[in-house]
C-alpha positions as CSV (number, residue, x, y, z in Angstrom):
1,X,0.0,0.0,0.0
2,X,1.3,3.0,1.5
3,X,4.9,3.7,3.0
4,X,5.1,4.4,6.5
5,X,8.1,5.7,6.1
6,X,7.8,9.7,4.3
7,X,10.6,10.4,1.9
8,X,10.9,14.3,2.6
9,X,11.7,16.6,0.1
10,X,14.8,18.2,-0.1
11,X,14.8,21.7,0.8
12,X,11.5,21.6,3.2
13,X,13.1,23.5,5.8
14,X,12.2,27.4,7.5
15,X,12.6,29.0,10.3
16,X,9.3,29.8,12.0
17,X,7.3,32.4,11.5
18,X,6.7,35.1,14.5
19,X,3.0,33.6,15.4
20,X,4.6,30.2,15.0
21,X,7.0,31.4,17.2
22,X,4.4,32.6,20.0
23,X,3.2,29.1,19.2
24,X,5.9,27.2,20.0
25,X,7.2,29.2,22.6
26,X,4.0,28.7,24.7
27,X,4.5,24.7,24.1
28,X,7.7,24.9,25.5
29,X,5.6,26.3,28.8
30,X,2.9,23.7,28.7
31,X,1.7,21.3,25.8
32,X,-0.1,23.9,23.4
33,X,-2.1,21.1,21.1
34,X,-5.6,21.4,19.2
35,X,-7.2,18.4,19.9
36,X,-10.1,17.0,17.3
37,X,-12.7,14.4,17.9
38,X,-14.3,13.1,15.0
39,X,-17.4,10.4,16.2
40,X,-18.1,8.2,13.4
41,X,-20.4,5.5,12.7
42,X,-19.1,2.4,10.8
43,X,-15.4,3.4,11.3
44,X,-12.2,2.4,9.6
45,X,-9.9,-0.3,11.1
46,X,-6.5,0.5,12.5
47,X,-5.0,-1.0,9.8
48,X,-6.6,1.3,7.5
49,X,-6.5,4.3,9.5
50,X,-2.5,3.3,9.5
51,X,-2.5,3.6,5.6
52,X,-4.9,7.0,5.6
53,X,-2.5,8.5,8.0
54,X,0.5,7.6,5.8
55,X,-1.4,9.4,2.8
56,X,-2.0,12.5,4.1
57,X,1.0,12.6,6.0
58,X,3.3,11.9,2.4
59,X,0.8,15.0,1.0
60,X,2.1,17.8,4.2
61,X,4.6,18.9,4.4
62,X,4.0,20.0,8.0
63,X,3.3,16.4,9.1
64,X,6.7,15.1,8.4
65,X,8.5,18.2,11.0
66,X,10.0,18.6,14.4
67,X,11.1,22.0,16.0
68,X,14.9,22.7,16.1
69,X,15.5,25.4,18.2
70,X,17.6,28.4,16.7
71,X,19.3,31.4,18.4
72,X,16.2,33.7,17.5
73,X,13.4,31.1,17.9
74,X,12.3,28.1,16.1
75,X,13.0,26.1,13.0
76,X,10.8,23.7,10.7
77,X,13.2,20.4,10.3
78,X,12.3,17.5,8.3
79,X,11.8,14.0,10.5
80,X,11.1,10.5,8.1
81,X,9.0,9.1,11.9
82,X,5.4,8.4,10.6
83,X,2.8,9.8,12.7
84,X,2.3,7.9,15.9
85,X,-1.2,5.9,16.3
86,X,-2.5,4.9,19.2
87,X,-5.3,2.4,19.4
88,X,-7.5,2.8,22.6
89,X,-10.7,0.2,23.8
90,X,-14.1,2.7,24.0
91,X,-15.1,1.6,27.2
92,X,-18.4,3.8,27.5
93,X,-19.6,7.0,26.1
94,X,-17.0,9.2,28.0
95,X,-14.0,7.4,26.6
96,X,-13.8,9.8,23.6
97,X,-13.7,13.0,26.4
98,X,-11.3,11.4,28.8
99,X,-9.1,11.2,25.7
100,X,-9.4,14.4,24.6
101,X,-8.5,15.7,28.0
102,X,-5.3,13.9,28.2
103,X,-4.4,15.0,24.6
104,X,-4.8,18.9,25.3
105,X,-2.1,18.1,27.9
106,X,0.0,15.8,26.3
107,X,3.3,16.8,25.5
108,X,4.5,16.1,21.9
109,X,8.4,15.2,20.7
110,X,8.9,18.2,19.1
111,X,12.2,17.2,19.0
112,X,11.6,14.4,17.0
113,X,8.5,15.2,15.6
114,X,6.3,14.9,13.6
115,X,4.0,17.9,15.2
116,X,0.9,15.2,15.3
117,X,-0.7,12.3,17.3
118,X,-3.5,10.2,16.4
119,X,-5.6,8.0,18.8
120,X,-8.1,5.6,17.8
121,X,-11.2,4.4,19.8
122,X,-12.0,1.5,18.6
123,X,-15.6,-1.0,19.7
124,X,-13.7,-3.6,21.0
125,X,-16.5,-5.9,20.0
126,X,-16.3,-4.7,16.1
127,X,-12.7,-3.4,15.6
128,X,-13.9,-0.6,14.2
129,X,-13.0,3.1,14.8
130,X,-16.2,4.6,17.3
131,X,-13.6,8.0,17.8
132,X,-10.3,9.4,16.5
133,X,-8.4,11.4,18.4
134,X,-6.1,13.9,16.3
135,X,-3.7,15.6,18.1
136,X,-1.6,18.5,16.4
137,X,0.9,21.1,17.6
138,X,-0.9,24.2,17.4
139,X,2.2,26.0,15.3
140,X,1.0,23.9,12.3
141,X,-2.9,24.0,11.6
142,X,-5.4,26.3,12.3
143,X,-9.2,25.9,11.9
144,X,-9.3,26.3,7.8
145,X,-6.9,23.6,7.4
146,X,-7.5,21.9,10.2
147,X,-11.5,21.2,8.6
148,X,-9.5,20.2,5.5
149,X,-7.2,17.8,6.9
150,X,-9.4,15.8,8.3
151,X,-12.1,15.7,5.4
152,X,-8.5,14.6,3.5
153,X,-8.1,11.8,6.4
154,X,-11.2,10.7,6.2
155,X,-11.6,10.9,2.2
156,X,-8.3,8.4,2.5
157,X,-9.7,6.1,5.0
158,X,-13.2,5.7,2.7
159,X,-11.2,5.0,-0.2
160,X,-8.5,2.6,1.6
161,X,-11.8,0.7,3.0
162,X,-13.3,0.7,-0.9
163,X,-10.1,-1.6,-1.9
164,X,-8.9,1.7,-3.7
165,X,-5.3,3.9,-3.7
166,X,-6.4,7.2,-1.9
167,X,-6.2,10.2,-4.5
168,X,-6.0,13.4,-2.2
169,X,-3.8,15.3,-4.9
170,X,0.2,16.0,-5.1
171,X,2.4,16.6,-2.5
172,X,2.6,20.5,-1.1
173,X,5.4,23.0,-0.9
174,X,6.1,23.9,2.6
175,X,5.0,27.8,2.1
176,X,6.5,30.8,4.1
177,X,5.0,31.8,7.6
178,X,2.0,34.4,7.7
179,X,4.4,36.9,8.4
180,X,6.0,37.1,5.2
181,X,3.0,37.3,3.2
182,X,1.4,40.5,5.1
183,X,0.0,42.4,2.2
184,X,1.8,46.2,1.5
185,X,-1.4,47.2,2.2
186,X,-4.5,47.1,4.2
187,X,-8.1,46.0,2.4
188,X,-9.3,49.0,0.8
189,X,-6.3,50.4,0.2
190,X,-5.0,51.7,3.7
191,X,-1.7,51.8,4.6
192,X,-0.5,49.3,6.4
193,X,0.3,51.5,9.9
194,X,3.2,51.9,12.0
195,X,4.4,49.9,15.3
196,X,4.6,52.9,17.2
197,X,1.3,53.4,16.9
198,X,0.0,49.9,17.7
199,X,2.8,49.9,21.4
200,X,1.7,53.5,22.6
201,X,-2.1,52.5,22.2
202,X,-1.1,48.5,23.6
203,X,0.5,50.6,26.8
204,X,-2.2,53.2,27.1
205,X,-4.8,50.2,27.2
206,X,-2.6,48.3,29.9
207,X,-2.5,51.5,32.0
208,X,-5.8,51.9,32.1
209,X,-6.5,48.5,32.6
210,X,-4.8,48.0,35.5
211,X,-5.4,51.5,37.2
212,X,-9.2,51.1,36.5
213,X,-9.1,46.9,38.2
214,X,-7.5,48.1,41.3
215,X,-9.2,46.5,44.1
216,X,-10.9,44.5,41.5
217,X,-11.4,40.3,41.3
218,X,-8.4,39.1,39.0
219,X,-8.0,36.0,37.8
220,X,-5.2,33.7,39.7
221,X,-2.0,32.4,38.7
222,X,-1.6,28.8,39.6
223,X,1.1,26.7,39.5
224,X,-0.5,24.2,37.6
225,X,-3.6,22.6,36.5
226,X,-5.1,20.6,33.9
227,X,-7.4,21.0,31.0
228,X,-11.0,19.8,31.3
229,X,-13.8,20.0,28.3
230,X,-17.6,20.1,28.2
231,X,-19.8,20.7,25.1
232,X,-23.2,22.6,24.7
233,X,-25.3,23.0,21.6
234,X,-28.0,25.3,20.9
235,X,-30.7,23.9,18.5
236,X,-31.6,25.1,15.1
237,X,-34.9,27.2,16.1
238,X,-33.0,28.9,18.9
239,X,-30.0,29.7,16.3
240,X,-32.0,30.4,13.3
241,X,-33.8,33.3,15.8
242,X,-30.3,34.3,17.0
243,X,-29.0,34.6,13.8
244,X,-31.8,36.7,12.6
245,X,-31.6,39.4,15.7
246,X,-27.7,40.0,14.9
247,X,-29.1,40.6,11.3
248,X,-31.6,43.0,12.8
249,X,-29.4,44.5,15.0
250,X,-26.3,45.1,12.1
251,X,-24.2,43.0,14.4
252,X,-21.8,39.9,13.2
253,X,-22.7,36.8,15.0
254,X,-19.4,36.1,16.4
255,X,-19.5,39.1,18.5
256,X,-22.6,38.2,19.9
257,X,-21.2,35.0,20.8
258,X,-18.4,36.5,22.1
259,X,-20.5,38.9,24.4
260,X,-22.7,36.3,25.6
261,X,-19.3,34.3,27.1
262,X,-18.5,37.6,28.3
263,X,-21.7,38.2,30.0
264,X,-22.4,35.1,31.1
265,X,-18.6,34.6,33.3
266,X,-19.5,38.4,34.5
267,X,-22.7,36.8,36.0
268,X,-21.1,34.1,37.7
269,X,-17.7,34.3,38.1
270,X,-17.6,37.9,38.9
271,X,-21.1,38.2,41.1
272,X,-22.0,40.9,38.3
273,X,-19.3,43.3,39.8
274,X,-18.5,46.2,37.5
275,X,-14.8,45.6,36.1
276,X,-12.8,45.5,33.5
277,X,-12.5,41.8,30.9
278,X,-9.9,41.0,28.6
279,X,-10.7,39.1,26.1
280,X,-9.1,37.1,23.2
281,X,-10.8,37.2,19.9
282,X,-8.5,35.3,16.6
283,X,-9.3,35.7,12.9
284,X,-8.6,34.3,10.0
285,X,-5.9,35.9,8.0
286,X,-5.4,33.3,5.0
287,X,-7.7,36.0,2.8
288,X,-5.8,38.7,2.8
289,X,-2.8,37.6,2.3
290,X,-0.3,38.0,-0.4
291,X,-0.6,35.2,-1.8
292,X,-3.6,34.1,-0.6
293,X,-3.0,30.6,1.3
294,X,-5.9,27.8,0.4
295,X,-7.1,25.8,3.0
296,X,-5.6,22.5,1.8
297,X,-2.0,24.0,3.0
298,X,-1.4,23.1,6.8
299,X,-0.1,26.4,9.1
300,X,-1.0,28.7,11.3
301,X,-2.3,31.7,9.0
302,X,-4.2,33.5,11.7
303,X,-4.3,36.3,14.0
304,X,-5.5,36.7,17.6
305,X,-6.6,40.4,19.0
306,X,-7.1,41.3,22.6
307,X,-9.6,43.6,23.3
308,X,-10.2,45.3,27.0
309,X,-14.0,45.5,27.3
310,X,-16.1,47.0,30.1
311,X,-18.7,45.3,32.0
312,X,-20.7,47.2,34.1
313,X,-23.1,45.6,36.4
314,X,-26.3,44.8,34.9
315,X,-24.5,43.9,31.6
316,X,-26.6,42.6,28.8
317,X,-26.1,40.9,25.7
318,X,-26.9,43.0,23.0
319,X,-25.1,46.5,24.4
320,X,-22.5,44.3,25.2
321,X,-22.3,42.9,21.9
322,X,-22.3,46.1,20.3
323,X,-19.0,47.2,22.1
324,X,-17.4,43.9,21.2
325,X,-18.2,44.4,17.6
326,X,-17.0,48.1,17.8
327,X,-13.8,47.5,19.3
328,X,-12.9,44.2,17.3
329,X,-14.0,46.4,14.0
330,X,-11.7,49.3,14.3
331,X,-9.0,47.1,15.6
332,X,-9.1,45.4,12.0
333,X,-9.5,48.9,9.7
334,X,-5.9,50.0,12.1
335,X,-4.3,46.7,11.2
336,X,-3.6,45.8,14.8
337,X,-4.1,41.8,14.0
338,X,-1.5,41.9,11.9
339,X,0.7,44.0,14.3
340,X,-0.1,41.5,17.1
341,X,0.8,38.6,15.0
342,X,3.9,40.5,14.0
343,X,4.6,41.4,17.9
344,X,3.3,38.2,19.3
345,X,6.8,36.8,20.5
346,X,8.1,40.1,22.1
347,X,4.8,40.0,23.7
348,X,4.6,36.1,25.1
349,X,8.3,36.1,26.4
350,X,7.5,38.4,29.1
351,X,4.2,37.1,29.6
352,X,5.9,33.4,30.5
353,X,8.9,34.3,32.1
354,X,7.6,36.5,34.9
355,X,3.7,34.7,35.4
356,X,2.5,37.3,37.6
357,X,-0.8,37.7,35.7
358,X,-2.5,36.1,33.7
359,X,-3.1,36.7,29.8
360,X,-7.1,37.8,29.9
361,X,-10.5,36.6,31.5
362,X,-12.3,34.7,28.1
363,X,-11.2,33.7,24.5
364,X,-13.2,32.5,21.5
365,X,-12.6,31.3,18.3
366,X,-15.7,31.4,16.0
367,X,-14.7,29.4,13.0
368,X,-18.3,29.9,11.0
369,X,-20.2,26.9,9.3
370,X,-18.8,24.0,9.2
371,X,-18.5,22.2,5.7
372,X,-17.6,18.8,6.3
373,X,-20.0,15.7,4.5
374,X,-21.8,13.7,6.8
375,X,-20.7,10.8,4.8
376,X,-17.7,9.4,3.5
377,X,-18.6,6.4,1.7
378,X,-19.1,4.0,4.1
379,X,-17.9,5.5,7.0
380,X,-20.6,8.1,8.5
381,X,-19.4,11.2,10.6
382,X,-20.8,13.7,13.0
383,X,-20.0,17.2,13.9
384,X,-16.1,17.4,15.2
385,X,-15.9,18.6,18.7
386,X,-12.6,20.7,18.6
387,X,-10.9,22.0,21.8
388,X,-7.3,24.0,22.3
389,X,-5.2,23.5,25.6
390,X,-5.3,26.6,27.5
391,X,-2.6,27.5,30.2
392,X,-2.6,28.7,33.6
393,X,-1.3,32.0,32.1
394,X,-4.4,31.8,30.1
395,X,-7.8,33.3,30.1
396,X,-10.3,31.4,32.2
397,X,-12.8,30.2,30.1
398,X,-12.1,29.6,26.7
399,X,-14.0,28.0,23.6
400,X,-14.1,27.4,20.2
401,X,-17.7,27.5,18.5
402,X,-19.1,27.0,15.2
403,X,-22.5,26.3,13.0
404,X,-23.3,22.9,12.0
405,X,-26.2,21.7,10.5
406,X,-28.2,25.0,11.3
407,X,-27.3,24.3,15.1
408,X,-24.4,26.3,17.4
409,X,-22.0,24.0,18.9
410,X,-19.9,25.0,21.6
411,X,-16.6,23.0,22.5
412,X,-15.5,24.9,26.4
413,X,-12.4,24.4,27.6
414,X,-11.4,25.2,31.1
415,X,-9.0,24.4,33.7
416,X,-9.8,22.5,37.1
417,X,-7.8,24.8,39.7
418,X,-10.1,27.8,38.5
419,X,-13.1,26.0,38.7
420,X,-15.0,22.7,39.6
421,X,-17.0,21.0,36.9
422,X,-20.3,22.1,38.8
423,X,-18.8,25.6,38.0
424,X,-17.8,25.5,34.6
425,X,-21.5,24.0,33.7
426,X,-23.5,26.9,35.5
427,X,-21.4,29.5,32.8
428,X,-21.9,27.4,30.0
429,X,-25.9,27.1,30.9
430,X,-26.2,30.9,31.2
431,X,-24.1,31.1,28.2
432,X,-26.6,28.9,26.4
433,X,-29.4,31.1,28.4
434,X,-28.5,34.2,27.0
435,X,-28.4,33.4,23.5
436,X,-31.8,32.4,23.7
């Protein structure tokens, strides 16, 4: 069939990027993984799960990489190890989440690479994939080609079970880091502005954030703690009439979603208290730039914006919404996400080496509708629940959402020294509240 062993291509060698960078030096802190479930019905067997891993590894050149540290950060090396599989018994319905948990904390051989671990749950009874556990160093993938990836995994495995060689197109150049391909100038034409600019306005905000939280709940910094995962859904009348009032209102969806997280840890994390959140928002950035990068390359072509947002007491969703989508909006026209990705390692050293406070209160990523068949031909698939480890540097409560199906699925992730299950659930619940 397929060689387990991946001849790399001469020449597929860079140094990291400076997002990559921020990347990788946070995984040198604590594992820094995006961990994706994929429940299936009628799954593949390990053996041909080994072969569909092989295929799509020999297509990426990102799968076949380990980190070399430099002097000034990070290098992509090549490595010939195949990814590793690991075949777990489903014992019950949880299995698939205790995975998951462990994966968001384990550590990977970047050393020896590759950047990528697969798991596979299998019905002991049938032999037969139930889950699959993917596993990828957060420096190589991010939610565009991370949806293509696995409809590529999957497209192999269907074809491998069908008797047939898997055709998912010719291998890929290993393209520069988002960094490099930052267009000369803004959409619309604007300038792209100055760093000057984007520091005096970053210090000015971090001034007033702290001189305006005195006396004020901030989040801890632990020593350690460890990543747990719960996941909501909000059905398709509730989101079809959610959808519509953003429409009404002239307001994007994400930033509603992102004001009902904000609202809803106010409420009960912060006993309504007025105060000051920062939060994490992260866009894509393969659109813009210069060339634009398709989703079927693996990397990390996004950016990530921190916004400082008030919350009086009393906060609501829609005002709150409107200040989220202000804020994010005019942080885009100025360029300031593709400052921050340009800034993002000068930014994180500090930020790890002294850990006196920690990064912000929420994050979300909304990554839109989600594309993937339900069907890939004899192997059915549901809705991926996708999580990224957070740190106890981190925000507090962080999640990735997305459309499936005409529902909203939400994938939390949160650590256990802030917060006991219990805890975590009663946030998610008014999240799920407010929406509706």
């Amino acid at each position: 069939m397929i060689s387990s062993i991946i001849d790399f291509t001469s020449g597929q060698s860079r140094a990291l990027g400076a997002f990559e960078t921020a990347q990788a030096l946070t995984n040198a802190h604590t594992p820094f993984n995006v961990v994706m479930v994929l429940p299936l019905g009628n799954g593949p067997t390990e053996q041909t799960l080994r072969w569909a891993l092989d295929a799509v590894q020999e297509r990426h050149p990102l799968l076949c990489v380990k980190l070399e540290p430099e002097k000034s950060g990070f290098r992509f090396s090549p490595t010939t190890l195949p990814i590793p599989l690991e075949t777990l018994d489903r014992t019950d319905a949880s299995t698939w989440m205790e995975i998951a948990e462990r994966e968001l904390a384990h550590a990977l051989d970047t050393e020896a690479g590759p950047l990528v671990h697969c798991s596979s749950i299998v019905d002991p009874d049938k032999g037969k994939a139930t889950e699959i556990v993917l596993t990828v160093h957060h420096s190589i993938i991010d939610a565009a080609s991370a949806a293509n990836l696995v409809e590529e995994l999957l497209t192999a495995c269907a074809a491998i079970e069908a008797g047939q060689t898997p055709q998912l197109g010719p291998p890929l150049w290993l393209i520069p880091a988002e960094d490099d391909l930052f267009p000369k100038a803004l959409p619309g034409g604007r300038k792209r502005p100055g760093i000057a600019g984007f520091l005096l306005r970053q210090m000015a905000d971090e001034v007033g954030f702290r001189l305006r939280t005195i006396g004020k709940r901030r989040p801890t910094v632990h020593p350690q703690g460890s990543c747990r995962v719960l996941c909501r859904r909000l059905d398709e009348a509730d989101t079809a009439a959610l959808v519509r009032a953003c429409r009404n209102r002239r307001l994007t969806l994400g930033s509603s979603l992102n004001a009902a997280m904000l609202v809803a840890v106010h409420r009960v994390l912060y006993d309504d208290q007025s105060t000051l959140f920062r939060h994490f928002n992260f866009a894509d950035l393969r659109q813009i730039l210069n060339p634009r990068v398709p989703a079927e390359n693996l990397g990390a072509y996004h950016g990530m914006l921190r916004v400082t947002v008030p919350m009086p007491s009393g906060a609501n969703l829609w005002e709150t919404a409107s200040v989220v989508n202000q804020k994010i909006s005019s942080a885009v026209r100025r360029g300031d996400t593709l400052l921050s990705v340009k800034l993002s390692p000068m930014m994180m050293r500090p930020i790890l080496r002294q850990q006196k406070q920690r990064m912000g209160t929420t994050a979300l990523s909304y990554t839109g509708p989600s594309r993937l068949p339900q069907r890939f031909g004899s192997i059915e698939v549901s809705s991926p629940e996708v999580f990224i480890s957070n740190l106890t540097l981190g925000p507090e409560y962080t999640a990735q959402a997305r459309l499936a199906d005409g529902a909203l699925f939400w994938n939390v992730v949160y650590l256990d020294c802030d917060m006991a299950r219990a805890m975590a659930d009663r946030i998610s619940d008014e999240m799920l509240d407010i929406l509706r």
